[in-house]
PDB file of N, CA, C and O in Angstrom:
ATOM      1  N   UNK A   1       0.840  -1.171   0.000  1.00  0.00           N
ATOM      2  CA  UNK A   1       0.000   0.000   0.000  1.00  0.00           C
ATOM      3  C   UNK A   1       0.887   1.238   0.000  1.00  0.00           C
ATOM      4  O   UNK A   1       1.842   1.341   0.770  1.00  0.00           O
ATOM      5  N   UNK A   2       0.587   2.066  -0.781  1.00  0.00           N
ATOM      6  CA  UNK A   2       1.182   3.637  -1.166  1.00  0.00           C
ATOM      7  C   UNK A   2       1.226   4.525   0.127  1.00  0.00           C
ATOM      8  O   UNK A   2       0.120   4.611   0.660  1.00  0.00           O
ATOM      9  N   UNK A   3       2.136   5.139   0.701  1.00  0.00           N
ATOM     10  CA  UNK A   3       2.088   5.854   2.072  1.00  0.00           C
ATOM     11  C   UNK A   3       0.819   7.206   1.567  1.00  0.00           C
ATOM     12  O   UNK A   3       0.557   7.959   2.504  1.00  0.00           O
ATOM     13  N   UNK A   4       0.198   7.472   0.454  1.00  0.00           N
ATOM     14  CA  UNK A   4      -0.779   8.106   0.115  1.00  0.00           C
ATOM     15  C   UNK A   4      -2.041   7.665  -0.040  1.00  0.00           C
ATOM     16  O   UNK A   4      -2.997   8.374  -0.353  1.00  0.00           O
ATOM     17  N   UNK A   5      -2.067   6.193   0.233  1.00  0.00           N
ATOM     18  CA  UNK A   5      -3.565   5.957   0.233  1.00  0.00           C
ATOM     19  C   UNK A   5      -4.031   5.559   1.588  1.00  0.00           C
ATOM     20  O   UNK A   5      -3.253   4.808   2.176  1.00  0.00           O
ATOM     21  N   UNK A   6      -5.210   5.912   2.273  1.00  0.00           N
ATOM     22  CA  UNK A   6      -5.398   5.537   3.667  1.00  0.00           C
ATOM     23  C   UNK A   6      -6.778   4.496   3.648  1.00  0.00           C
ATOM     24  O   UNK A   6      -7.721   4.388   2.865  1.00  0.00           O
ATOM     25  N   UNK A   7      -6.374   3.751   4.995  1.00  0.00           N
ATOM     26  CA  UNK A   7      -7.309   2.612   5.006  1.00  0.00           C
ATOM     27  C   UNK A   7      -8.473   3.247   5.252  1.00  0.00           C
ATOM     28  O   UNK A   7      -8.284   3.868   6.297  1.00  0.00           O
ATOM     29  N   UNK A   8     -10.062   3.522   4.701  1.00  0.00           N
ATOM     30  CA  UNK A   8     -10.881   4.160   5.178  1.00  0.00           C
ATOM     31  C   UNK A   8     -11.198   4.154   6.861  1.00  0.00           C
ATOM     32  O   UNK A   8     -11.385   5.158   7.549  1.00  0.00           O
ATOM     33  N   UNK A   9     -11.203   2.922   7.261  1.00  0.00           N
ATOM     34  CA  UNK A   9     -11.779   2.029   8.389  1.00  0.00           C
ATOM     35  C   UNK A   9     -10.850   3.129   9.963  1.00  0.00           C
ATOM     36  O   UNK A   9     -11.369   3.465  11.028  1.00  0.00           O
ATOM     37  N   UNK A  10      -9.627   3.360   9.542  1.00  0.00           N
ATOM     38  CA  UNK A  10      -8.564   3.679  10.536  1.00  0.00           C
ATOM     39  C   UNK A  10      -8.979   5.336  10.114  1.00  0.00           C
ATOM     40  O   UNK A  10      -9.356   6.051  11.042  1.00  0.00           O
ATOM     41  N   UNK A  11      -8.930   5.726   9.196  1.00  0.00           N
ATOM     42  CA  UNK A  11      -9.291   7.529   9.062  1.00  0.00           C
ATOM     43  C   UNK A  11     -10.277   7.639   9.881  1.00  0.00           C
ATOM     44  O   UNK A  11     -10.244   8.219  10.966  1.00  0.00           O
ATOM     45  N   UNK A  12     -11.618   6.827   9.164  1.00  0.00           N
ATOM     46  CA  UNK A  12     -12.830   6.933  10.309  1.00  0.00           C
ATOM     47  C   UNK A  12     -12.582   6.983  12.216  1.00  0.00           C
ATOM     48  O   UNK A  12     -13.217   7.662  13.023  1.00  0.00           O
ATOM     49  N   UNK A  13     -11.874   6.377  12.383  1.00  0.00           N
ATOM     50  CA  UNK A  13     -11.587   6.433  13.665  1.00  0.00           C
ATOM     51  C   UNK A  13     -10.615   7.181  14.446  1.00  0.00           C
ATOM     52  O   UNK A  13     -10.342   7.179  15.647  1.00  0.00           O
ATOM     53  N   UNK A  14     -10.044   7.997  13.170  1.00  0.00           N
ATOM     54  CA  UNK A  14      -9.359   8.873  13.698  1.00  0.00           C
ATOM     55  C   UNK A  14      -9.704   9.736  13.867  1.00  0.00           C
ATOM     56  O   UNK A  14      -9.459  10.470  14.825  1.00  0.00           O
ATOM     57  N   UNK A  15     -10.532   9.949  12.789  1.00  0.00           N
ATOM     58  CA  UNK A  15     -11.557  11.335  12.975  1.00  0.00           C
ATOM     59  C   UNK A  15     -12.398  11.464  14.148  1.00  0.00           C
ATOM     60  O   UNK A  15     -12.542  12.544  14.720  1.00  0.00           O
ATOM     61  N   UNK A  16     -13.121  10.076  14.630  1.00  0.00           N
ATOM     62  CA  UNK A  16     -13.977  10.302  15.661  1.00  0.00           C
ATOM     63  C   UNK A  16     -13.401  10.404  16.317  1.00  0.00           C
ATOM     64  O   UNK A  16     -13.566  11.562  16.701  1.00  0.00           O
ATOM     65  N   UNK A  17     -12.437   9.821  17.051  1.00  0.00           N
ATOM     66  CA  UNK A  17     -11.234   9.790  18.428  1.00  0.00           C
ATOM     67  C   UNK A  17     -10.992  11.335  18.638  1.00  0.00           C
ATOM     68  O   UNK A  17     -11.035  11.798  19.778  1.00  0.00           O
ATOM     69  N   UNK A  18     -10.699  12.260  17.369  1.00  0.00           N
ATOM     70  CA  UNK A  18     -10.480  13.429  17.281  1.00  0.00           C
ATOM     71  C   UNK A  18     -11.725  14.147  17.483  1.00  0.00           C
ATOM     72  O   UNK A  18     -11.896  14.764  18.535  1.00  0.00           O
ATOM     73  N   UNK A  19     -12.456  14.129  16.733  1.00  0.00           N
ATOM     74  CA  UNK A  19     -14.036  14.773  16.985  1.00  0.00           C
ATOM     75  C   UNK A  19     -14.372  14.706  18.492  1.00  0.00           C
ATOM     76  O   UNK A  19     -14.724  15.750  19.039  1.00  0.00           O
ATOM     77  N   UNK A  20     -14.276  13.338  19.346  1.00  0.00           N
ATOM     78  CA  UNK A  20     -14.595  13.194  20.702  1.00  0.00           C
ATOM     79  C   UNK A  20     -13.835  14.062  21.511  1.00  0.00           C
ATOM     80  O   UNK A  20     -14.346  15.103  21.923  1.00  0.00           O
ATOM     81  N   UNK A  21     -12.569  13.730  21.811  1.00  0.00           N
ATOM     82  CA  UNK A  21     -11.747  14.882  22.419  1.00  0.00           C
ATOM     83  C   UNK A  21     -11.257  16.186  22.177  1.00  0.00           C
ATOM     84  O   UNK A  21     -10.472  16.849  22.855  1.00  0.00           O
ATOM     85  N   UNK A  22     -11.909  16.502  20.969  1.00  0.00           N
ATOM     86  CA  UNK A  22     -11.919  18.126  20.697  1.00  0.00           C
ATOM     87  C   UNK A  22     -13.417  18.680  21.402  1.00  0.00           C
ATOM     88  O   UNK A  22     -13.423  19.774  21.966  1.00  0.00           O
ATOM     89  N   UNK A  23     -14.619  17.883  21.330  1.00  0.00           N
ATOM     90  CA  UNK A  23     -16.097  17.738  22.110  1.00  0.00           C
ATOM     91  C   UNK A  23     -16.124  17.573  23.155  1.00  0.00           C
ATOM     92  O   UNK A  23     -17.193  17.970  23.618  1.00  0.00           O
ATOM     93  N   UNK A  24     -15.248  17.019  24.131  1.00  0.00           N
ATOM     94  CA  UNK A  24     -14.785  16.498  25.280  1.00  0.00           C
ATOM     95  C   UNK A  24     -14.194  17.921  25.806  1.00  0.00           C
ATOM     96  O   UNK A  24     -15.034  18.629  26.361  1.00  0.00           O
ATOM     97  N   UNK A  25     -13.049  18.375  25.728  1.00  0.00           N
ATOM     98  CA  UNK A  25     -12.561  19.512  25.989  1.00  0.00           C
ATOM     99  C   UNK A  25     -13.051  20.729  25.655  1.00  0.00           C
ATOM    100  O   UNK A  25     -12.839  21.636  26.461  1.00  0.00           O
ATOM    101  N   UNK A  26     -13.835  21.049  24.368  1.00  0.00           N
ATOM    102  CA  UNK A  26     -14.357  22.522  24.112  1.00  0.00           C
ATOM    103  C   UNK A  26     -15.864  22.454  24.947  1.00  0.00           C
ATOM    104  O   UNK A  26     -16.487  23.514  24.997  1.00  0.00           O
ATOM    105  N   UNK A  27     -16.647  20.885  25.795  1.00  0.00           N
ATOM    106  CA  UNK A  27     -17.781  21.388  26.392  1.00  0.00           C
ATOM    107  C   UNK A  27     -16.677  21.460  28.075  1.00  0.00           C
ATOM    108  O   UNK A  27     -16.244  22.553  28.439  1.00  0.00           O
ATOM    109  N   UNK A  28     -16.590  21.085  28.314  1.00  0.00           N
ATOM    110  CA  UNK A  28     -16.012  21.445  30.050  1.00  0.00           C
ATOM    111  C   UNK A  28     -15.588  22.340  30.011  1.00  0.00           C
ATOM    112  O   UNK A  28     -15.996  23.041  30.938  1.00  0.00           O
ATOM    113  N   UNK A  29     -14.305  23.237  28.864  1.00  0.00           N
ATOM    114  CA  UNK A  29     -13.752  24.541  29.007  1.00  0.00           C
ATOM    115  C   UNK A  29     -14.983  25.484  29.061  1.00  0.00           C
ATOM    116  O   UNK A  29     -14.888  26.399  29.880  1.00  0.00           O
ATOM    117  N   UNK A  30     -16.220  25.412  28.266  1.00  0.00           N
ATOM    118  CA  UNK A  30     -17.213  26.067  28.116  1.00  0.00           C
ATOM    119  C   UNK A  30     -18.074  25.942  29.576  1.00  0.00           C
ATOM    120  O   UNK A  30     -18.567  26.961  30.061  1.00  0.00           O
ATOM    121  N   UNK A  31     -18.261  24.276  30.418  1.00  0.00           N
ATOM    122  CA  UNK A  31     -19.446  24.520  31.441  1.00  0.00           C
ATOM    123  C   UNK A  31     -17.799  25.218  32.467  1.00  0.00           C
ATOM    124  O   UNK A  31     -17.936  26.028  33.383  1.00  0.00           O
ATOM    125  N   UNK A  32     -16.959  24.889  32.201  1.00  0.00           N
ATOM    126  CA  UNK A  32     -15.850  25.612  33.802  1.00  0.00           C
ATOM    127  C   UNK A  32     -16.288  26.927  33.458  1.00  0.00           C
ATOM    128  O   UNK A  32     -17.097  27.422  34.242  1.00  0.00           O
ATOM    129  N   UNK A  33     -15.792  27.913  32.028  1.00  0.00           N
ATOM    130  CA  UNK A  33     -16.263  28.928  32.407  1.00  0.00           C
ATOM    131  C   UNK A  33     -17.549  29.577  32.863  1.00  0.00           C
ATOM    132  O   UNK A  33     -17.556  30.601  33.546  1.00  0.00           O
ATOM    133  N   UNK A  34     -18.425  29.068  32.538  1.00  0.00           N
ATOM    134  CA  UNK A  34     -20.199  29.541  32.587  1.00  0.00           C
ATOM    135  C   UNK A  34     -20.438  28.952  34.107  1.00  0.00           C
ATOM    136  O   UNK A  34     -21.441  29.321  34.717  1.00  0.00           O
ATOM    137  N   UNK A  35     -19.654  28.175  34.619  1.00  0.00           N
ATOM    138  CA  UNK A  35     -20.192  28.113  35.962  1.00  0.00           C
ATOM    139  C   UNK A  35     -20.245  29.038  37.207  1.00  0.00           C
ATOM    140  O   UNK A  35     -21.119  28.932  38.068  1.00  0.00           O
ATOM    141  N   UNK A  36     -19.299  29.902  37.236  1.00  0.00           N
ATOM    142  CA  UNK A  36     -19.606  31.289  38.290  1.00  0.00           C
ATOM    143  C   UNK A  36     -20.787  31.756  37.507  1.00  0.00           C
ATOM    144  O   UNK A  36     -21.742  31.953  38.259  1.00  0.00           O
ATOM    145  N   UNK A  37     -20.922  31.882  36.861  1.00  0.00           N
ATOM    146  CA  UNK A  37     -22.328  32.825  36.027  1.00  0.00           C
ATOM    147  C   UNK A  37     -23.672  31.755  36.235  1.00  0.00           C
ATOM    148  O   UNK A  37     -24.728  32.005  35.653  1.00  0.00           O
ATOM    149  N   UNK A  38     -23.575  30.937  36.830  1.00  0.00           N
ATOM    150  CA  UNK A  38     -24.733  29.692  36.147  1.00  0.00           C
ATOM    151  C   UNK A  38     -25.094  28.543  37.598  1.00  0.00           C
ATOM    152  O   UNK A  38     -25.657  27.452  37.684  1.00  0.00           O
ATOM    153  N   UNK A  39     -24.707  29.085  38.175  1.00  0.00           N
ATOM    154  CA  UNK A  39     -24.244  27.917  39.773  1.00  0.00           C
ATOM    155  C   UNK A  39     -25.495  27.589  39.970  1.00  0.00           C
ATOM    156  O   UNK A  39     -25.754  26.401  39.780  1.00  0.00           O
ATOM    157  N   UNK A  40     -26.589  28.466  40.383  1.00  0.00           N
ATOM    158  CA  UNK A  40     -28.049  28.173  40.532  1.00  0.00           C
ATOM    159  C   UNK A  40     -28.818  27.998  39.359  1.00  0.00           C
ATOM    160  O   UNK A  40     -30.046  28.033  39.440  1.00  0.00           O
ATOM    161  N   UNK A  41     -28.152  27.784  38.096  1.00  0.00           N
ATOM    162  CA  UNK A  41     -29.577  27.502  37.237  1.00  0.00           C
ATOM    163  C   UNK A  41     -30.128  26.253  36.860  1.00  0.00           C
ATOM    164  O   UNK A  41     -29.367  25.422  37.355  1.00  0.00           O
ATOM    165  N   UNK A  42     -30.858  25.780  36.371  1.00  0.00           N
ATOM    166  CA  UNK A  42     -31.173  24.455  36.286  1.00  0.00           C
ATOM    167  C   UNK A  42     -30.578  23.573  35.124  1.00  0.00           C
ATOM    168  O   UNK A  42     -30.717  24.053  33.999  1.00  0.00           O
ATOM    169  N   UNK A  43     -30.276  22.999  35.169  1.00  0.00           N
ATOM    170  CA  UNK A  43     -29.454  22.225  33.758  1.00  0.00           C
ATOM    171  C   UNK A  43     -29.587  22.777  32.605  1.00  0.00           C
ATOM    172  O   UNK A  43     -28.759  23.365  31.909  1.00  0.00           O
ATOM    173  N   UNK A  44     -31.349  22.418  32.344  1.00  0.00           N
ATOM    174  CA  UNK A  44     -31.541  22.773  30.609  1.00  0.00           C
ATOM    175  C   UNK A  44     -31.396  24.264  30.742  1.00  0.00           C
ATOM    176  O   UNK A  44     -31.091  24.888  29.726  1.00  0.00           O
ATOM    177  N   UNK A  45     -31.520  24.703  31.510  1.00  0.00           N
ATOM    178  CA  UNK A  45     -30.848  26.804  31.084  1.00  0.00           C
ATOM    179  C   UNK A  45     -29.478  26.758  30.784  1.00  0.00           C
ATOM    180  O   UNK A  45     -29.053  27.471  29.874  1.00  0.00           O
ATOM    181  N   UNK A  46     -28.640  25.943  31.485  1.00  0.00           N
ATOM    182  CA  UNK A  46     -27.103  25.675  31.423  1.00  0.00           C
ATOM    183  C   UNK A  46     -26.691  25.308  30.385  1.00  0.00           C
ATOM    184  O   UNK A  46     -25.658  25.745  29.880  1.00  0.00           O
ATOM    185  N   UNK A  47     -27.637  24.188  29.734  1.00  0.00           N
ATOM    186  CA  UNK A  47     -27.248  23.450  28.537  1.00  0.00           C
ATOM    187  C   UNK A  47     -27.878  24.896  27.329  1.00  0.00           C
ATOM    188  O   UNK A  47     -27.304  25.537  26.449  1.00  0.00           O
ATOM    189  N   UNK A  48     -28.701  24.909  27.648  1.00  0.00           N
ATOM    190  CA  UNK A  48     -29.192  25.780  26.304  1.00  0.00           C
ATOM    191  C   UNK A  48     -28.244  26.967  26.513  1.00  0.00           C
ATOM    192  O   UNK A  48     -27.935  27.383  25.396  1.00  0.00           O
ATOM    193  N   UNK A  49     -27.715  27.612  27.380  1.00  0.00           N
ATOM    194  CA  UNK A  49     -26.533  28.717  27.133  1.00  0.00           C
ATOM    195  C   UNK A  49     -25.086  28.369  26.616  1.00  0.00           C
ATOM    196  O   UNK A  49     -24.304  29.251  26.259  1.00  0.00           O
ATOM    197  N   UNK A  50     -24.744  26.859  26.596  1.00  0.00           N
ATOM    198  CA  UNK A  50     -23.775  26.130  26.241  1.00  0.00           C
ATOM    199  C   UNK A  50     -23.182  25.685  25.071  1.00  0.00           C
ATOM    200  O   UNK A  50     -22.024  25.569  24.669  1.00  0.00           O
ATOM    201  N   UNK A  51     -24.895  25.349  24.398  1.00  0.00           N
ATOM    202  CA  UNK A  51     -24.910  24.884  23.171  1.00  0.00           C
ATOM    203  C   UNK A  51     -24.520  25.502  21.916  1.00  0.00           C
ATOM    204  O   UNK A  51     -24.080  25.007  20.878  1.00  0.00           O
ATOM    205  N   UNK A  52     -24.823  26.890  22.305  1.00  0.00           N
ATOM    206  CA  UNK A  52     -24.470  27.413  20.812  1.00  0.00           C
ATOM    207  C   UNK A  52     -22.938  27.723  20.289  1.00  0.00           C
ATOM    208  O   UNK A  52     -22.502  27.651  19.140  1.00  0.00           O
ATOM    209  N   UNK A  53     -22.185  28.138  21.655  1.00  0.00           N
ATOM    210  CA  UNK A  53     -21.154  28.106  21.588  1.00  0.00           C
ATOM    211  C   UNK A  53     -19.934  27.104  21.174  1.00  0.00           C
ATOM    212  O   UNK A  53     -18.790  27.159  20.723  1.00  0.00           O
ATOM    213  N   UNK A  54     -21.034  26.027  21.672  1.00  0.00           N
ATOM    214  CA  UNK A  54     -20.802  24.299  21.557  1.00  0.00           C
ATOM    215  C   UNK A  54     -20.566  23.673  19.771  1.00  0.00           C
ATOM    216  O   UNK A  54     -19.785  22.866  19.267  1.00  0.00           O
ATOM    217  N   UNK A  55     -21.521  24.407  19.311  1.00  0.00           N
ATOM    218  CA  UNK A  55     -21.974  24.484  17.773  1.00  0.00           C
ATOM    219  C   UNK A  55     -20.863  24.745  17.162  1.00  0.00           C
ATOM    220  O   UNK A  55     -20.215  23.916  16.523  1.00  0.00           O
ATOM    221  N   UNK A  56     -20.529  26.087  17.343  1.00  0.00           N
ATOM    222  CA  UNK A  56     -19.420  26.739  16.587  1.00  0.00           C
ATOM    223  C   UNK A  56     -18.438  26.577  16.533  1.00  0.00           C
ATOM    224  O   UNK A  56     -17.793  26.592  15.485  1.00  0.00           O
ATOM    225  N   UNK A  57     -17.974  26.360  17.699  1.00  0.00           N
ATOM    226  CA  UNK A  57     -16.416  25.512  17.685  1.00  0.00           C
ATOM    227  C   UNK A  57     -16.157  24.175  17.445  1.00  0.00           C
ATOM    228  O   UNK A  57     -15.037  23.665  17.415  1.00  0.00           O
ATOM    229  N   UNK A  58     -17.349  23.549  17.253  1.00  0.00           N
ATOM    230  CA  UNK A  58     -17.476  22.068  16.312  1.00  0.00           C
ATOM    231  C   UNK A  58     -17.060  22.199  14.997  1.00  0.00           C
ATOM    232  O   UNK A  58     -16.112  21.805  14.319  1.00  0.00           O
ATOM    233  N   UNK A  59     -18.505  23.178  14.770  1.00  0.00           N
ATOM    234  CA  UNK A  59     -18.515  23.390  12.853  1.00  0.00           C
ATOM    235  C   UNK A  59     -17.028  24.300  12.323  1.00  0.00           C
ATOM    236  O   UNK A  59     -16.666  24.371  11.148  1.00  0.00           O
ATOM    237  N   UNK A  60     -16.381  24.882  13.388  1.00  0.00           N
ATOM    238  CA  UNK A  60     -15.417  25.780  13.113  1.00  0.00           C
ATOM    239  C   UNK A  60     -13.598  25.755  13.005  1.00  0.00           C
ATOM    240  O   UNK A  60     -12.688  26.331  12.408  1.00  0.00           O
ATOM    241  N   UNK A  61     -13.786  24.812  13.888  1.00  0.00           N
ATOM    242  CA  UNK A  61     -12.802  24.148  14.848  1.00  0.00           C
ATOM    243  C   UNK A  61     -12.263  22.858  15.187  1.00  0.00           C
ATOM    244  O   UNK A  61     -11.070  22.625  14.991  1.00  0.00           O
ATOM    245  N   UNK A  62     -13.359  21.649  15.879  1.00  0.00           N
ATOM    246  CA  UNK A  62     -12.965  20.805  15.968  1.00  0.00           C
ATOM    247  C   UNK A  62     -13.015  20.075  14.116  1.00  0.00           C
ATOM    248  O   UNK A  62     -12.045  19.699  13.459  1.00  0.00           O
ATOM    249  N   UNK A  63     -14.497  20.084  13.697  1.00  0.00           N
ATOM    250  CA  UNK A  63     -14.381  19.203  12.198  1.00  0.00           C
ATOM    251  C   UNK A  63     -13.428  19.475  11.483  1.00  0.00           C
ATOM    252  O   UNK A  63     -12.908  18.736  10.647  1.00  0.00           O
ATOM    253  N   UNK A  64     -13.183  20.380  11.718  1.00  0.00           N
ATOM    254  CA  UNK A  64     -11.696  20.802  10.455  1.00  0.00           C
ATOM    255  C   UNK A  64     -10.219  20.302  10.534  1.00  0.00           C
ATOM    256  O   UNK A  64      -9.456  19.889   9.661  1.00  0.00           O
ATOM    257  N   UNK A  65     -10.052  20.513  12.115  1.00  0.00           N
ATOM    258  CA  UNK A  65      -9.182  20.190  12.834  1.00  0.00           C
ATOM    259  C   UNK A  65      -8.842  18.450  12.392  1.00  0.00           C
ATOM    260  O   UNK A  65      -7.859  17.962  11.834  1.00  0.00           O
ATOM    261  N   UNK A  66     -10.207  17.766  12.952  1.00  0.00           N
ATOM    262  CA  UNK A  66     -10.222  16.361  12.691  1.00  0.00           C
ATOM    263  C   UNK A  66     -10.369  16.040  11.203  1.00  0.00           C
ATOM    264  O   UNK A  66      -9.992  14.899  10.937  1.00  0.00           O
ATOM    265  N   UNK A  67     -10.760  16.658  10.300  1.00  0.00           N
ATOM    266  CA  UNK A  67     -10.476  16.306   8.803  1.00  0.00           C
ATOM    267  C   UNK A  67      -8.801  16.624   8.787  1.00  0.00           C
ATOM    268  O   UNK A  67      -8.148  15.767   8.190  1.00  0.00           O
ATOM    269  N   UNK A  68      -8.479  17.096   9.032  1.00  0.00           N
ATOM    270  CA  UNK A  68      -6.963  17.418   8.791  1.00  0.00           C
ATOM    271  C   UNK A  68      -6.222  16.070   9.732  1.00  0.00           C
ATOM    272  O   UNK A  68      -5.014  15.887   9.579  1.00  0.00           O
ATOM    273  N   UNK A  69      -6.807  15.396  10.445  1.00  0.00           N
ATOM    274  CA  UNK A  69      -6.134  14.355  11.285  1.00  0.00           C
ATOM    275  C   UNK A  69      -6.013  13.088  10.572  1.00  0.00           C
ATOM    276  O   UNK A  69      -5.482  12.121  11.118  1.00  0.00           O
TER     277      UNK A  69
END
């Protein structure tokens, strides 16, 4: 096999491995910071202030990141 062709099966899993721990780390950096701001609110207020931010650095950040992996 050509050091330019990749096994689909192993990309796929690199990507997710990557996708997970870029998702893994950009939601906790996001609930550590929002938590002085958020201590008393109820989850789904927490989550719904979380999410969008959550969004963007997926679509922005991590997928790209992990296509490049």
């Amino acid at each position: 096999m050509s050091p330019l062709v990749r096994r689909p099966i192993l990309a796929r899993i690199r990507f997710l491995a990557v996708a997970m721990l870029g998702a893994y780390l950009i939601l906790n950096l996001l609930l550590a910071l929002l938590s002085p701001l958020t201590a008393q609110w109820p989850t789904p207020a927490v989550t719904a202030l979380a999410v969008p931010p959550m969004v963007l650095a997926m679509v922005y950040l991590v997928i790209p990141l992990a296509r490049r992996a």
